[in-house]
C-alpha positions in Angstrom: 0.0 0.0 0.0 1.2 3.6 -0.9 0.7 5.6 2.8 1.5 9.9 3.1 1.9 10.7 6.0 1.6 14.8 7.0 3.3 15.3 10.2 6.4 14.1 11.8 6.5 15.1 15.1 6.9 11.5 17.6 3.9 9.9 17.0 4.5 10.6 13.0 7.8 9.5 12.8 6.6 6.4 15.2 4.4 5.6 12.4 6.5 6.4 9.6 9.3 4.2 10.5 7.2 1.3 11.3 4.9 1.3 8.4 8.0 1.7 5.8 9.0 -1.8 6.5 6.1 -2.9 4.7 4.2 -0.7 2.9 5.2 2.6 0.2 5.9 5.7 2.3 6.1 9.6 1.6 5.8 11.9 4.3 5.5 15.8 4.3 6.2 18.3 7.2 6.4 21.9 7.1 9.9 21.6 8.9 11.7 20.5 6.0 14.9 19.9 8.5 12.8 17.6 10.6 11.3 15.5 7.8 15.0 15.2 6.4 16.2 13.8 9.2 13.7 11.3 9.3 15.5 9.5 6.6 12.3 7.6 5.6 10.4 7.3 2.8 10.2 9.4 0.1 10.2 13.0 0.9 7.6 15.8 0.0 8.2 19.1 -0.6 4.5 20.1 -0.9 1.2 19.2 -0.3 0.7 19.0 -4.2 3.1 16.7 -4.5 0.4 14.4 -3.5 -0.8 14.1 -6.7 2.1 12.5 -8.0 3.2 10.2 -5.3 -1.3 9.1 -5.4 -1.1 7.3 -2.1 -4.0 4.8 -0.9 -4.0 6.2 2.5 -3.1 9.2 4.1 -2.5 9.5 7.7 -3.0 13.1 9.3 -0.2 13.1 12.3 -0.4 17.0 12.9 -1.0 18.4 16.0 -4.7 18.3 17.0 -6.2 22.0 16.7 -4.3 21.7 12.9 -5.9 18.2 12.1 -9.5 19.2 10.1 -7.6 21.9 8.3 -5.0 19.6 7.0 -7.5 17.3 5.5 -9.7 20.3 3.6 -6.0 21.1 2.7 -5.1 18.1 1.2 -8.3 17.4 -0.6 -8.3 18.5 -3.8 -4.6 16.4 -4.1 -5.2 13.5 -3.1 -8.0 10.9 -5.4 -11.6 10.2 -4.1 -10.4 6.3 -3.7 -7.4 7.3 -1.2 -8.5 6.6 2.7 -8.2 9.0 5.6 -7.1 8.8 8.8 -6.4 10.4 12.3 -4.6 9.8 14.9 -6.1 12.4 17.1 -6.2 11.8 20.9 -9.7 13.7 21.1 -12.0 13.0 18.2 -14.5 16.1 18.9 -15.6 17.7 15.2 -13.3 14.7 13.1 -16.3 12.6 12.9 -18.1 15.4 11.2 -15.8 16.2 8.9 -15.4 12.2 7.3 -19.3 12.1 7.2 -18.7 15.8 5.2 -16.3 14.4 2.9 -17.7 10.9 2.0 -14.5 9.2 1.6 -13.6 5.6 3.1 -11.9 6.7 6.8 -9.8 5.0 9.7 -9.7 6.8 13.0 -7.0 5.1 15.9 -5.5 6.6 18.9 -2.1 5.1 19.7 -2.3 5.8 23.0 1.3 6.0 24.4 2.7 9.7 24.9 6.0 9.4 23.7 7.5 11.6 26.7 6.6 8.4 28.7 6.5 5.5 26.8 9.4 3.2 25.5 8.9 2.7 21.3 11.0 0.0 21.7 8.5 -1.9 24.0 5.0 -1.4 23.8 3.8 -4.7 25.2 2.1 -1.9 28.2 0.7 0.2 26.3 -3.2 0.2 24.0 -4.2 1.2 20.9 -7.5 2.4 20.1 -9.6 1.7 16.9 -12.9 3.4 16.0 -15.5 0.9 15.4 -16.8 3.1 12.4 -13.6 2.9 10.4 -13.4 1.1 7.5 -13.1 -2.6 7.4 -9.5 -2.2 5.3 -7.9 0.3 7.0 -8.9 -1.2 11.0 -7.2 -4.2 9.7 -4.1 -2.3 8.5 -3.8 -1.1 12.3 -4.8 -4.4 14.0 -1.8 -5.7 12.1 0.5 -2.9 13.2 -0.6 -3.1 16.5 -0.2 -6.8 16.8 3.5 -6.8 14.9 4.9 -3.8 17.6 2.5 -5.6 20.7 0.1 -3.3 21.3 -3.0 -4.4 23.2 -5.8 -3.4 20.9 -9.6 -1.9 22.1 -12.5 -0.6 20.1 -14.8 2.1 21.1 -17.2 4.4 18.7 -16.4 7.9 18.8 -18.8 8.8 21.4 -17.4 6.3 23.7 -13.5 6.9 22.9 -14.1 10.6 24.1 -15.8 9.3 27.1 -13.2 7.3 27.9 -10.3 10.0 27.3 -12.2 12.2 29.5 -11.3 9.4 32.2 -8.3 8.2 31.3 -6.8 11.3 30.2 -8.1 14.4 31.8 -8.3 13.2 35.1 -5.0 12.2 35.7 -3.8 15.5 33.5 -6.0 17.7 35.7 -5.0 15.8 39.0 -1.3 16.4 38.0 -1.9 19.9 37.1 -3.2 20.6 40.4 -0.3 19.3 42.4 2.1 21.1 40.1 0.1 24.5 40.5 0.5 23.6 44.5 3.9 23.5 44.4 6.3 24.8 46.5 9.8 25.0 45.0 11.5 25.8 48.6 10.0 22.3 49.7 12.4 19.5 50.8 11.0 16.7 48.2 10.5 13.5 49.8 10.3 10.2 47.3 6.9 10.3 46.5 6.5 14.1 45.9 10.0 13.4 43.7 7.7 10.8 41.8 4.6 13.1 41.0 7.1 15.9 39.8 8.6 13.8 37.4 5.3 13.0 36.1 4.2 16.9 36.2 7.4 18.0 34.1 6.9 15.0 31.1 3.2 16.3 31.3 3.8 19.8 30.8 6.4 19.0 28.3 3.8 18.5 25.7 2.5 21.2 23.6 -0.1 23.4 25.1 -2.8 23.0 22.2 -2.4 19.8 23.4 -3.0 19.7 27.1 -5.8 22.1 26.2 -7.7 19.8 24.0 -7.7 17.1 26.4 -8.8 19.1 29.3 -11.3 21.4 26.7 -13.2 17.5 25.7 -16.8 17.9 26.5 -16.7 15.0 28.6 -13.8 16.7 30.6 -16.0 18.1 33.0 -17.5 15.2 34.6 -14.5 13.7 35.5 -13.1 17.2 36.6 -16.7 17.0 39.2 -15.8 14.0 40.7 -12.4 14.8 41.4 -13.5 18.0 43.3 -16.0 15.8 45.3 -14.0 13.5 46.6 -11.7 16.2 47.3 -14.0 17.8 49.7 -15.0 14.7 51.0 -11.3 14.0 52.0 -10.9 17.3 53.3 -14.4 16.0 55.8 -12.2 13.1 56.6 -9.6 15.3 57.7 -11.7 17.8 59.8 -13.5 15.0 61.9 -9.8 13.4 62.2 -11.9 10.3 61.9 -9.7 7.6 61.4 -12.5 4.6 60.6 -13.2 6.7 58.0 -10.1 7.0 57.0 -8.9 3.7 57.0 -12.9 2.9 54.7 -11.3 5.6 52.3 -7.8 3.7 52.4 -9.4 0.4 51.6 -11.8 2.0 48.9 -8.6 3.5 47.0 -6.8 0.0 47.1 -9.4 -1.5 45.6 -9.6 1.2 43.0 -5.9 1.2 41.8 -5.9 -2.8 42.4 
């Protein structure tokens, strides 16, 4: 198959590099320097360029806010038989724009930040395919997935942007909250040494970013029941009741696992 690929930042490049070992690859970035160094694939200079290299599929690997415009950029470049396809960690309007353009569509979320997660070894880590997606193109990800040993799950839209709201906003917002608590003249104990680590590969990521996850409209529920078991803590603490406590403990245990 002959796959473009718009966007190498990590999780382009990522894609890039393990798709070119069996399939055709050109890939086009507007940092010429960084899509050079890639050293994959044939190279684009331009989004025109499209026409000539006429791939099957082409993977949209910009940053999120950029990711509709890209594909009514590409359009008129690419033929109405070539596949599209996110990789978007938030879905929001991307559903509306496939059912605008009528073309055949995969949506995935790999979903393994690359500040965090070793490339090398993804047995950990999940990928996320949209049941809509075409038949073709789910199958060309269940086979990537499977070859680099990703565990693989399939939600609809509606129920992948639920579940980011969980899985991603509440542990972004819950880490953003102890790093707007901070105290930089503290004497860091282990633990505290832990969740700053995680705070400084969080807030390594691009803003647009962290602002889409936290801006999903599903955010806010999650964001609710954070601040009431917050306050429900903080009752715990006033009545220094400690059978309460130690029901609270237990409860958490059973949470994590």
């Amino acid at each position: 198959m002959k796959i473009a690929i718009i966007g190498t930042g990590k999780m382009g490049s990522w894609l890039a590099k393990e798709l070119s070992e069996d399939h055709e690859i050109a890939v086009y970035d507007r940092e010429v320097k960084r899509v050079k160094e890639l050293r994959i694939g044939n190279v684009l200079d331009a989004l025109d360029e499209l026409e000539t290299f006429a791939p099957d599929l082409l993977i949209n690997a910009v940053s999120l806010q950029n990711t509709v415009q890209v594909f009514e950029d590409v359009e008129k470049y690419i033929d109405k038989k070539c596949m599209i396809c996110d990789v978007a960690s938030i879905k929001g309007e991307i559903p509306k724009h496939y059912e605008k353009s009528g073309r055949r569509f995969v949506s995935v979320h790999p979903m393994f930040g690359p500040t965090f997660a070793n490339v090398e070894a993804l047995s950990d880590e999940n990928m996320v395919i949209i049941n809509e997606s075409d038949l073709e193109g789910a199958k060309l990800f269940e086979n990537l997935a499977k070859k680099v040993g990703l565990n693989i799950f399939h939600y609809t839209f509606k129920e992948h942007d639920e579940m980011m709201a969980y899985s991603l906003t509440l542990p972004f917002a819950s880490t953003m909250v102890f790093a707007a608590s901070m105290d930089s003249k503290a004497v860091p104990g282990t633990t505290f040494k832990k969740h700053r680590t995680i705070a400084k590969g969080l807030l390594s990521e691009e803003d647009h970013l962290l602002a889409e996850i936290l801006f999903n409209k599903y955010s806010l529920v999650q964001l609710e029941r954070v601040t009431a078991r917050l306050e429900f803590l903080k009752h715990v603490i006033k009545g220094r009741d400690y059978e309460e406590a130690k029901k609270f403990f237990d409860k958490l245990r059973k949470n994590v696992g």
